[in-house]
C-alpha positions in Angstrom: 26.4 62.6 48.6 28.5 63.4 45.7 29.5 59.4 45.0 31.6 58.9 41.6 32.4 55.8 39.8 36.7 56.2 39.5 36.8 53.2 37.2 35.7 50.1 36.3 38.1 46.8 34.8 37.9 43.5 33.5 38.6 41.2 36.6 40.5 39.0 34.2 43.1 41.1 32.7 42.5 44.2 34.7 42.2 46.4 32.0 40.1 49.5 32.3 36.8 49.4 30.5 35.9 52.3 28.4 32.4 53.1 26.8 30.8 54.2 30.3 29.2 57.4 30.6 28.3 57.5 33.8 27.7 60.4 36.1 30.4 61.8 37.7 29.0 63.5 40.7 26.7 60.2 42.2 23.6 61.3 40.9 23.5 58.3 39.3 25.1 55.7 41.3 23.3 53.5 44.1 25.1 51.6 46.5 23.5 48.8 48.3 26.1 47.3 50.9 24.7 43.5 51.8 25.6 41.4 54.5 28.5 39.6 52.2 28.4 41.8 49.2 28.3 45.0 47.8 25.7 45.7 44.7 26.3 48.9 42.4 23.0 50.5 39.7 24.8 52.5 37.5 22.2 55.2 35.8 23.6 56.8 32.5 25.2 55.5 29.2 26.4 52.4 28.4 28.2 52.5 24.7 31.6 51.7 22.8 33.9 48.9 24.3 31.0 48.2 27.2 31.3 44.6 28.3 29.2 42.0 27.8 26.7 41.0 30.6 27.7 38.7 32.4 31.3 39.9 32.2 33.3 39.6 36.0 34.6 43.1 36.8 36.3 44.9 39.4 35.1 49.1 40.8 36.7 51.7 42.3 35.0 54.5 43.7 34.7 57.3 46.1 32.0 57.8 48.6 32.9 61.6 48.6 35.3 64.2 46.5 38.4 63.8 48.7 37.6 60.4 50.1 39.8 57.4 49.8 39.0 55.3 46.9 37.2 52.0 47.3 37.9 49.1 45.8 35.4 46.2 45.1 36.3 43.0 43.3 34.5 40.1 41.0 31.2 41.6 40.2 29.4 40.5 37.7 28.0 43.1 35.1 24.7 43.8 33.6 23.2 46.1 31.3 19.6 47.7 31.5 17.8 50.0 29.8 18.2 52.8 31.8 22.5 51.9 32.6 23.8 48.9 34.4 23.9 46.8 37.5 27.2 45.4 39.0 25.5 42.8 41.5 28.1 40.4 44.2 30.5 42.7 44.4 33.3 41.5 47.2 34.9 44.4 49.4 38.8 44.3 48.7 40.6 44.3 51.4 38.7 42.5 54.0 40.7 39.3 55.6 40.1 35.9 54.2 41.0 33.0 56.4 41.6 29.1 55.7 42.5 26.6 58.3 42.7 23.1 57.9 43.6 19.7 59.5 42.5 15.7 60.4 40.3 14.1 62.1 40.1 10.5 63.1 37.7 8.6 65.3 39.3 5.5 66.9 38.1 1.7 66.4 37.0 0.3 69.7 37.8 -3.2 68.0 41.4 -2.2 67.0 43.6 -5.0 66.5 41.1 -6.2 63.6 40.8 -2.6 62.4 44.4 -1.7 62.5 45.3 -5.4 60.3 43.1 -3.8 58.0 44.2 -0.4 58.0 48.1 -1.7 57.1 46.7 -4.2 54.7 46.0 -0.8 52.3 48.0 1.5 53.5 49.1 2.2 50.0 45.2 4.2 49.8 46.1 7.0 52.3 50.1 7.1 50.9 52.0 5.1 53.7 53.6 1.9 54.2 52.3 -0.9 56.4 54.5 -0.1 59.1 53.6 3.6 59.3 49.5 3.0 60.1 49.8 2.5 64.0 46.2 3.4 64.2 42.9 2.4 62.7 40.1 5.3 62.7 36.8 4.8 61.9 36.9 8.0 59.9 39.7 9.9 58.3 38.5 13.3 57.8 40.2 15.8 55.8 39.0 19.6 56.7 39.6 22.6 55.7 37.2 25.9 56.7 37.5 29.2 55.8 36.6 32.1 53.2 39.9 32.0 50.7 38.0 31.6 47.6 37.3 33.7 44.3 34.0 34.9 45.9 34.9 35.2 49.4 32.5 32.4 50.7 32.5 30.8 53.9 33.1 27.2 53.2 33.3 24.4 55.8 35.1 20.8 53.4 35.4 18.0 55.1 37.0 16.1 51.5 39.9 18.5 51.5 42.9 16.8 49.2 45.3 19.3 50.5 46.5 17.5 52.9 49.2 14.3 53.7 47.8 11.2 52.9 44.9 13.0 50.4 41.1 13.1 51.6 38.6 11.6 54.1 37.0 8.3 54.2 35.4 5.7 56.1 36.4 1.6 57.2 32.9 0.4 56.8 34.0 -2.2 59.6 35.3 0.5 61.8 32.1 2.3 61.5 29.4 -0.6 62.6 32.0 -1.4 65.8 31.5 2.4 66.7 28.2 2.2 66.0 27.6 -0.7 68.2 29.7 0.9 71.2 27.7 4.2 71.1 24.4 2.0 71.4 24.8 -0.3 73.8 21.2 -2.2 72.2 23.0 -3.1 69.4 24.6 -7.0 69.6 24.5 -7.9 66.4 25.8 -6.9 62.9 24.0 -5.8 60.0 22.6 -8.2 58.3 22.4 -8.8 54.3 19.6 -9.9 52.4 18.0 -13.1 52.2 20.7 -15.2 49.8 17.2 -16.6 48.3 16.1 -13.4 47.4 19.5 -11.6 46.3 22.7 -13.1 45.5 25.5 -10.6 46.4 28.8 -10.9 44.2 32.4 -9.5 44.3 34.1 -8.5 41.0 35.4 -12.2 40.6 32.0 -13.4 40.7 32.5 -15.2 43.8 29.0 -14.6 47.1 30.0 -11.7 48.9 29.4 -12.1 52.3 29.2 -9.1 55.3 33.0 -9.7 56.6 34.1 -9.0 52.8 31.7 -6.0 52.5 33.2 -4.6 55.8 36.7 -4.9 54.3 35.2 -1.7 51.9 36.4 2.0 53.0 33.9 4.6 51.4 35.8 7.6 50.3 34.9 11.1 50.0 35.1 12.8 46.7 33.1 16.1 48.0 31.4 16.7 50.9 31.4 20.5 51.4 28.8 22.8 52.8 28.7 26.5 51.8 27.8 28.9 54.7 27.7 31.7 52.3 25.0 30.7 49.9 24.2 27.7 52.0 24.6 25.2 49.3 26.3 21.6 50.0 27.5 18.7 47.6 28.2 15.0 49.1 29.8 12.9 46.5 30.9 9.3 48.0 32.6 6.1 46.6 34.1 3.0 47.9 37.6 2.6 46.9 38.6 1.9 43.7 38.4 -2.2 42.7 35.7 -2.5 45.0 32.8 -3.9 43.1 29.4 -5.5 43.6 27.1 -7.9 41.4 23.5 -8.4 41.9 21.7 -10.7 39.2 23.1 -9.4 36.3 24.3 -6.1 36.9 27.7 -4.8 38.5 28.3 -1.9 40.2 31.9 -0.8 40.4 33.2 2.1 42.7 30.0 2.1 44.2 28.8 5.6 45.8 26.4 8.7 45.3 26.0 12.5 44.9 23.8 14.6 47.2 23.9 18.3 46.2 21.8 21.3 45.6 24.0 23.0 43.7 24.4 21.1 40.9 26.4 22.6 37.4 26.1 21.9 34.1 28.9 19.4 33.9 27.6 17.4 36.5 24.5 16.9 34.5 26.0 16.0 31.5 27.4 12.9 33.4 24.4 11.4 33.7 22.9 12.0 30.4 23.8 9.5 27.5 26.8 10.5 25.3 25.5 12.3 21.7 25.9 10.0 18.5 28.5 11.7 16.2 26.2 12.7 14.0 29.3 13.7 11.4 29.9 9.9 10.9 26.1 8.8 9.9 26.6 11.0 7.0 
């Protein structure tokens, strides 16, 4: 098969990279077409105004002389000794797809739920007299593949809609419990007041009914299908704020992911001394 490399650009500016001796009639070129992606081995010369590795960059090429050209975007470059890889290439061309909507679970216990719901109304971007329902969960979700690297992504924290993301009435959520499981008659119960005293951000006891008044909000909660990672990231609202003993908790919440980055690292390490202004 006599398959030749056309060209090969920056994916940022488009420009055409030069400094690629390749060979032109596919001696040299491997094509390994993935489920998702398309990977390129490149055998030959790599010199002159070659990128970096690491560099994202977009290929055209032709399968056979007098084929159609082929176009494949956001690779990511690599030299080796013997040429260069181009690994994650994404097929240009194919459909991408996004759809996206809300979801809402009803309180069984609605009068209570909806007094609530109206009370901040201001959270979700309505007035008092536009909440005529009180959900248990608000979910925001979007799925679909229209993304840089074509993944599948399934978000149920999507911003892009009215009224912003998803959340949950924490009230809402133990009278749904209770009406799935008809075992359940009575409410969760908090710790021993002997063993831990519970405080708002007044410093006045915090009992359950003030707890339930709390709507946990969703800053991320995504799952990739492609590379199956995930991220949860949850926090009550903002202002709502717990004390035990000494210590208070505001915005209280946590991150489940396995795809953490670099920046979300940093956010739990200590900030560095300025080590300009000890000297």
């Amino acid at each position: 098969m006599a398959r030749a490399i056309v060209s090969i650009n920056k994916a940022d500016d488009n420009s055409e990279i030069q400094g690629l001796d390749f060979p032109t009639d596919g001696s040299g070129i491997e094509v390994q077409d993935g489920f998702k992606k398309v990977d390129l081995t490149l055998t030959g010369t790599v010199t002159g105004t070659a990128p970096g590795d690491g560099t994202k960059v977009n290929v055209v090429w032709k399968e056979n002389e007098g084929s159609d050209e082929i176009t494949a975007v956001l690779g990511v470059f690599t030299k080796t000794d013997s040429g260069a890889t181009i690994t994650g290439l994404s097929l240009k061309g194919k459909f991408q797809f996004q759809f996206f909507g809300v979801m809402e679970i009803e309180d069984p216990n609605n009068a209570e739920a909806l007094k609530r719901a109206k009370a901040s109304a201001a959270d979700v971007g309505k007035t008092a007299d536009e909440i005529t329902s009180a959900p248990t969960a608000r979910i925001s979700i979007s799925v679909g593949n229209m993304n840089p690297d074509g993944d599948w992504i399934i978000d149920l924290s999507n911003s892009q809609v009215e009224g912003g993301g998803s959340y949950i009435d924490i009230r809402a959520l133990i009278d749904w419990v209770k009406s799935k499981d008809t075992s359940l008659t009575k409410d969760p119960a908090l710790p021993d007041s002997q063993e831990v005293v519970l405080k708002d951000k007044n410093n006045q006891s915090l009992d359950l009914p003030t707890i339930e008044k709390y709507r946990i909000e969703f800053k991320d909660f995504w799952y990739n299908i492609t590379k199956k990672t995930f991220k949860i990231d949850v926090q009550s609202k903002s202002g709502d704020e717990l004390t035990i003993g000494a210590f208070t908790i505001k915005q209280l919440g946590f991150t489940l992911t396995n795809d953490a980055s670099e920046a979300d690292y940093k956010k739990l390490m200590p900030a560095e001394e300025d080590k300009a202004s000890e000297e």
